[in-house]
Structures are given as C-alpha cells and as structure tokens.
N, C-alpha and C positions, 0 to 999 in steps of 0.2 A: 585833884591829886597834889599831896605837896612836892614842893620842886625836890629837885637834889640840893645837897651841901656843896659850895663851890668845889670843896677838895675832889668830892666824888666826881663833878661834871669833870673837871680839868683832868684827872685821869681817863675819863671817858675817850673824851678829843686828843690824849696823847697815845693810848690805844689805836685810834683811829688811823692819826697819820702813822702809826708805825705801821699800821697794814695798809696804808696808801703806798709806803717810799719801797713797803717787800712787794706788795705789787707791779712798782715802777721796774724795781732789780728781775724780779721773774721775767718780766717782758721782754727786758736787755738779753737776758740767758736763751731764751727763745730762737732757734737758728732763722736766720733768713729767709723768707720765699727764694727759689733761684728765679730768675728772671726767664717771664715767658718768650719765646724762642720766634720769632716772627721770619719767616723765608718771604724772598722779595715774589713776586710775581711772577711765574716762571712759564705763562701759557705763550707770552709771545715767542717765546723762545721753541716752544713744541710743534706750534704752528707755523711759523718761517720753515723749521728743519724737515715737515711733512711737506708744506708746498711746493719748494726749492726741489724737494728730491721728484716729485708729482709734477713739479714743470718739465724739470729736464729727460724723466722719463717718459711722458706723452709727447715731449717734440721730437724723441726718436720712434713713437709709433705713427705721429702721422706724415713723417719724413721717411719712409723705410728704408732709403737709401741712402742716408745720411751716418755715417762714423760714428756716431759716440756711445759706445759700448762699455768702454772702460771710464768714461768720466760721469756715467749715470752708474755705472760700479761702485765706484768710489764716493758718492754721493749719496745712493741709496745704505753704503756703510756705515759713515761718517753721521751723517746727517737724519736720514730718513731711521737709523736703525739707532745709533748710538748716545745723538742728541733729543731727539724724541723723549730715549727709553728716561733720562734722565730726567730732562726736563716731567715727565709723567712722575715719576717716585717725588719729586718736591710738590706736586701738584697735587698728589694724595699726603703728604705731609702739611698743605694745606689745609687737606680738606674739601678740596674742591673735586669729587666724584667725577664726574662725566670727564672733564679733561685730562685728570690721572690715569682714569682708565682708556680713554683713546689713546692718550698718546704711547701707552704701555704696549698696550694689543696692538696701534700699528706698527712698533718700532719692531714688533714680532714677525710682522709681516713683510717689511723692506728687510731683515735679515734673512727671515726665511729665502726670500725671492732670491737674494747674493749667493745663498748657499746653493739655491738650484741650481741657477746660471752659470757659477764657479767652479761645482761638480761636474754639473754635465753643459758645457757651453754651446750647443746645438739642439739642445732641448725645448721642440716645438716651433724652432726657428724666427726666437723673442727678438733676436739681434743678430739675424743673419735671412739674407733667402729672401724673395717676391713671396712665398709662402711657407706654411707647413707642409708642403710636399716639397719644396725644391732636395733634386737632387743633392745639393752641395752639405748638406744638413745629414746624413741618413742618420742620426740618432731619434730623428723628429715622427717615429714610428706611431701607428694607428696606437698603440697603446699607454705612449707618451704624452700624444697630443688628447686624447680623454682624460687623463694625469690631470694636466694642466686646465681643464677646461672645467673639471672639478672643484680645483685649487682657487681657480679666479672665481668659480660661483657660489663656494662658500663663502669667500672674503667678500663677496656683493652683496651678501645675505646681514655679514658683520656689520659693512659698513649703511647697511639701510637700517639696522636696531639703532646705531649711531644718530643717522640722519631723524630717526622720529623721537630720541631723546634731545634733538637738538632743537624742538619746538619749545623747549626753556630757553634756549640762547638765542645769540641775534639770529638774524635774517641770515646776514652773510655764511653766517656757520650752518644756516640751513641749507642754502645755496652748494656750500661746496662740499657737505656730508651727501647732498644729493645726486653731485654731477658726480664723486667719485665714485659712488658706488653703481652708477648708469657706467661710467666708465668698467669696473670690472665685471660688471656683466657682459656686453659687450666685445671683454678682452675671451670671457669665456665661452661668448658662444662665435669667438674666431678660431678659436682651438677647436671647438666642435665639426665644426664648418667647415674649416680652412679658408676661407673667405679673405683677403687680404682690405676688402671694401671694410670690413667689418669693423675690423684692427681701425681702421686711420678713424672712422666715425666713432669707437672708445674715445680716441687719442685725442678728438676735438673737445668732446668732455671733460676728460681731463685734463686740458692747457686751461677751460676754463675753471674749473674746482683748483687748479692751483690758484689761478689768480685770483681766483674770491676769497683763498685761503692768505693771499700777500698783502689782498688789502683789510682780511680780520685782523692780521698780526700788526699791520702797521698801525691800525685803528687801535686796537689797545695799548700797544706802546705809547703811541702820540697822545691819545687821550689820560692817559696815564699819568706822563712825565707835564703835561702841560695844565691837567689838573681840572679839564674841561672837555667840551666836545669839538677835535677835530677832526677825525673824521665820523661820519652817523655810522652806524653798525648795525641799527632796527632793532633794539632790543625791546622783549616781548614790554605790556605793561606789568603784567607778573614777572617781579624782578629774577633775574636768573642766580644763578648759584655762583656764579665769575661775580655778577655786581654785588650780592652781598658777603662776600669775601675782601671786596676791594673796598666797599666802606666800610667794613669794620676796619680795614690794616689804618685807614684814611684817621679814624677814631684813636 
C-alpha cells in the first residue's frame, strides 16, 4: 500500500486529537457518582439494648419479691423497644438480614409487652403476686393467664427460628438466641400452670442469655474498634453475614 501524503496524515492526527480533547470535555460534563453511603456498625448497639433490657427483666423473675416494675418499664421502652428497633432498620440498611430482622421483631416484642403491662398492670401477675392466683391481682383471671401463656409461646417459637438461623453466627449468639427462647417458653408454661417454681427457672435462663448477649455485644465492639480479636465469639468457619459485612466496610 502506498503511504498517505504527509498533508493527508497530519490532518488525520488532528482529527484525532480533536475527538480525544471532546472526549476529555464529555467526560467533565458527566455528573458525579454520589458517594456510596456507608452506616457504621450498628449490631452492638441492638444487642446491649436487648440484653440490658433481658437482664433487668429476668432479675425480677427470679427475684419475685424484689421492686422493680417501673425500671424494667422504662427499659424494656427505651431500650429493649426503641433502640433495638433502630439500631435493626440501619442493620438492614446494611444489609445485614438476620440482625435487622431480630432486632426489629424483638423490639416489637418489648413494646408489645409495655403495652400489656401499662394497659392492664395485674395481668397474670408479671410484677406483682407469689403467683397468678394471688388474690391481690384479680385481673390475673383463667382467661388472662392462657392470654399470656399464648403470648410467651409464640415469642419461644420466634425466638428458636432465630436461634437455628443463628448457626451462621458465633457461638455466643447461639447461646443466647437459645437460653432466650428456653426462657419464654418456660415464662409460658408459668402462665399455664401458675407455677411460681417455673417463672424463677425461665428467669435463670434468661440472666444467662442476657449475659451471653453483654459479652456478644462487647466482643464486637472491642474486636471492632481494636481491629483484632479481643474477645473470641466462636464464629462458625463458614464466615457469617456480620463478618463479611465487616470486612467489606474494613475494604
């Protein structure tokens, strides 16, 4: 082939760059990516405000004569119901399933429970009474207490789908998805029963599922902020959905 005439090439290569520099301007004109949206980590926060509420409310079942009615009130509000719910909506804004939707569903369940107890405050005799017969209770009626007995053995039934999707997560969250829902079963066949032995043996369950629930929450914090392992947590070898959320943010 004969070549080109230089005239011809030298217009060829100034064609060229003129659709290299409109290239470069198209590019400029191009709006932005926005910037992807990263939420911090928000499970320690779901799991303190379930444990915390699940401590102070099983140390007044296995205490039945102990006072604190109003500050497991006010906790299962605040805490159990409000910070929960929250901390869950940033956790599916993560992306992170199982702990979105726990924290969601129970924070449905410490409200519910405020609304019963604030409606009718001698209902089944939760926080008041040696049992669900005591006289001093008469709201605590044969059809109250099956109510109730109901109430806690669907939430045992929630909280055990929980515990067998929690064989992707650690140990510990196995531990305390298991002792809570021994616990509301338990609460519900005290209502059945009227059994006062029954209640305090829930209540042992649940001081311990909180605290396996204080030492998950602190174990992800700490491991978290310090970038390594301080406390172990037993996570499975099929990495769970909390770890590969956490090193992608890590990325």
């Amino acid at each position: 082939m004969s070549e080109l005439p230089p005239s011809k090439q030298n217009d060829i290569n100034e064609i060229a760059g003129a659709i290299e520099k409109l290239g470069e301007k198209l590019d400029k004109l191009q709006p932005e990516k926005p910037p992807i949206k990263k939420y911090a980590n928000t499970t320690a926060i779901g799991i303190f405000g379930a444990a915390f509420t699940t401590l102070m409310f099983n140390i007044r079942n296995v205490t039945p004569y102990a006072d604190l009615s109003l500050a497991v009130m006010a906790i299962a509000f605040c805490l159990g119901g409000v910070v929960q719910f929250t901390a869950g909506i940033f956790e599916l804004k993560r992306g992170n399933t199982f702990y979105g939707t726990r924290f969601v569903v129970m924070s449905g369940f410490w409200l519910s429970l405020v609304f019963l107890l604030g409606a009718f405050p001698g209902l089944g005799g939760i926080f008041g009474g040696d049992n669900v017969h005591s006289e001093l209770y008469p709201d605590a009626t044969i059809v109250n207490r099956v109510s109730m007995g109901a109430y806690f053995m669907i939430w045992s039934v929630i909280v055990a789908i929980f515990f067998v999707c929690a064989f992707k997560q650690s140990r510990v969250t196995r531990l305390a998805m298991g002792s809570v829902s021994i616990l509301l079963f338990f609460l519900s066949l005290h209502f059945f029963t009227g059994i006062m032995a029954i209640r305090v043996v829930g209540g042992v369950f649940g001081v311990a599922g909180a605290l396996f629930g204080l030492y998950a929450a602190a174990g992800i914090l700490l491991n978290h902020e310090f970038g390594r392992k301080i406390l172990p947590l037993g996570y499975n070898p099929l990495k769970s959905e909390t770890d590969k959320k956490t090193n992608e943010e890590k990325k």
